[in-house]
N, C-alpha and C positions, 0 to 999 in steps of 0.2 A: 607728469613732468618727466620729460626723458633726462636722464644721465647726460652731462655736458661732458664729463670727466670722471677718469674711475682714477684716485686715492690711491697714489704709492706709500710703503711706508717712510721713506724717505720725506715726502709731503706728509708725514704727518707729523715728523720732529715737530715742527715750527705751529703747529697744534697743542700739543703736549707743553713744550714751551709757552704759550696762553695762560693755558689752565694751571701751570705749577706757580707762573709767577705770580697772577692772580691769587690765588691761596695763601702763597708765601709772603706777598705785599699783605692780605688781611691779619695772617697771625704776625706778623712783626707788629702789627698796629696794634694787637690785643694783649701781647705780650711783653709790650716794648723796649722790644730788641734793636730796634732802631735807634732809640732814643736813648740808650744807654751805648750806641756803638757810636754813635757822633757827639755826644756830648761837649767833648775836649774840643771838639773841633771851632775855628771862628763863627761865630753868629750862635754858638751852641747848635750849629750844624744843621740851621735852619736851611740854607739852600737842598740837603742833602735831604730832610723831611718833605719839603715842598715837593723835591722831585718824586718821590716813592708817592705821594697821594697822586699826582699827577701818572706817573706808570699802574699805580692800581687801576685810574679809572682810563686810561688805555688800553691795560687789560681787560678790563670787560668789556669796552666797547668793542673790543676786534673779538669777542667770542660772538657778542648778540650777531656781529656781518658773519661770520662763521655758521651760527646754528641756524639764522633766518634764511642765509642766502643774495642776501637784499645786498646794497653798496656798490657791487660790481666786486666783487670778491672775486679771486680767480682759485682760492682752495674754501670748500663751503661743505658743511657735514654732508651733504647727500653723497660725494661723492668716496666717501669711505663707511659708508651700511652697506649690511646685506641686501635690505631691496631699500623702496622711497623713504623717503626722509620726508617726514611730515613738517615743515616747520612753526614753531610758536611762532603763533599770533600775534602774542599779546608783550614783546618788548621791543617795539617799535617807540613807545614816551618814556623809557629808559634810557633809548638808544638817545633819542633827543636832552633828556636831562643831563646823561653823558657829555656829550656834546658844547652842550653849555656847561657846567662842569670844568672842563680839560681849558675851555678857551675864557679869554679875559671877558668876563662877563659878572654882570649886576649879583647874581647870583650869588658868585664866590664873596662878595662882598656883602652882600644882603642877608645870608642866611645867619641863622642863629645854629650856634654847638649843637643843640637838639637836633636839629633839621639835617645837620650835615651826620649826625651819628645814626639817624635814621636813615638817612639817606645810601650809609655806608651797608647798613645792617640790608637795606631792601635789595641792594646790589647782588649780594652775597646769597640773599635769602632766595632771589629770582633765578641766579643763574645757575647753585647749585643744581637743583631737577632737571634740567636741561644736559648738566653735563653727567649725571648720570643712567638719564635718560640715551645720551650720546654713545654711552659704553656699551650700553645693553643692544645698540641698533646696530652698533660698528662690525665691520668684517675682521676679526684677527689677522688676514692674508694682507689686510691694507694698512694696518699700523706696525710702527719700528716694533724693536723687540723690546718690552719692559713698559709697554706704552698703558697697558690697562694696571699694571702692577702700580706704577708710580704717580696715575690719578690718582688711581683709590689708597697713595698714602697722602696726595698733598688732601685728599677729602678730609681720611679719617675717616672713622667708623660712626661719627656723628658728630660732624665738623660745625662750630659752633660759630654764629656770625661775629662779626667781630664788631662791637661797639666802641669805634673809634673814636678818641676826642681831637676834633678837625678844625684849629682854629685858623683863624685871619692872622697874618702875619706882616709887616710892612712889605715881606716882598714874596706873598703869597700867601697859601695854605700848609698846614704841615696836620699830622697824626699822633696820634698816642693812642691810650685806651683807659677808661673811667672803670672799665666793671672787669672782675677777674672770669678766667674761663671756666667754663660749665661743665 
């Protein structure tokens, strides 16, 4: 597959940017940082929860067009490695559960706490390797400066899924978290 594009680091803020807020949407949920910073707020600051589950699962879905290639992406990991970029195969029915997920669907409504906490855990559990996978392949010459420092803090040194508790809400979904960190 030829190079469409070779990865400034400048294009790769808006990368970096992905992967931190993803991270940082799953530890608010685990630690619930969230939920104790809106609390006070009207609804108990449920529109403010709804959005953060709905920005988590935006953030993944714009890594899977990122690491796969696929969407019509016009920044896509191959073009910030040293050579090819082999893409995963295998979160294309992510990319879809995503998808359904983020938009009004049976789904967000049909699921049960379990399914949605597994759901959050499989997210996390799939796209970690990929993004560290991603570091290992990256050119240093193509990303900003502090770009591999400040993954591997949103990672951690063994960054723990985050077992969210994802309920239905009259005017959405929101987060928290059932089990303390590991």
């Amino acid at each position: 597959m030829a190079r469409r594009n070779v990865g400034t680091p400048v294009q790769s803020e808006p990368v970096l940017h992905e992967i931190r807020m993803l991270y940082a949407l799953a530890e608010s949920f685990e630690t619930r940082a969230l939920d104790g910073a809106v609390k006070d707020l009207p609804d108990e600051g449920m529109p403010f929860r709804n959005a953060a589950v709905d920005s988590f699962l935006l953030h993944a879905r714009q890594l899977i067009e990122f690491f796969t290639g696929r969407y019509n992406r016009d920044l896509v990991a191959d073009h910030f490695t040293r050579g090819e970029w082999i893409p995963p195969i295998d979160l294309g029915d992510l990319h879809l559960r995503l998808s359904k997920a983020i938009h009004l669907s049976g789904w967000r409504a049909g699921s049960t706490e379990d399914q949605r906490r597994v759901f959050f855990r499989t997210i996390i559990d799939t796209l970690t390797p990929e993004v560290r996978r991603f570091l290992e392949a990256a050119d240093p010459d193509r990303l900003c400066p502090g770009f591999v420092d400040k993954v591997q803090a949103a990672l951690g040194d063994s960054h723990p899924s985050p077992m969210a508790e994802v309920r239905i809400s009259s005017t959405g979904t929101t987060a928290g978290t059932a089990t303390p960190r590991r």
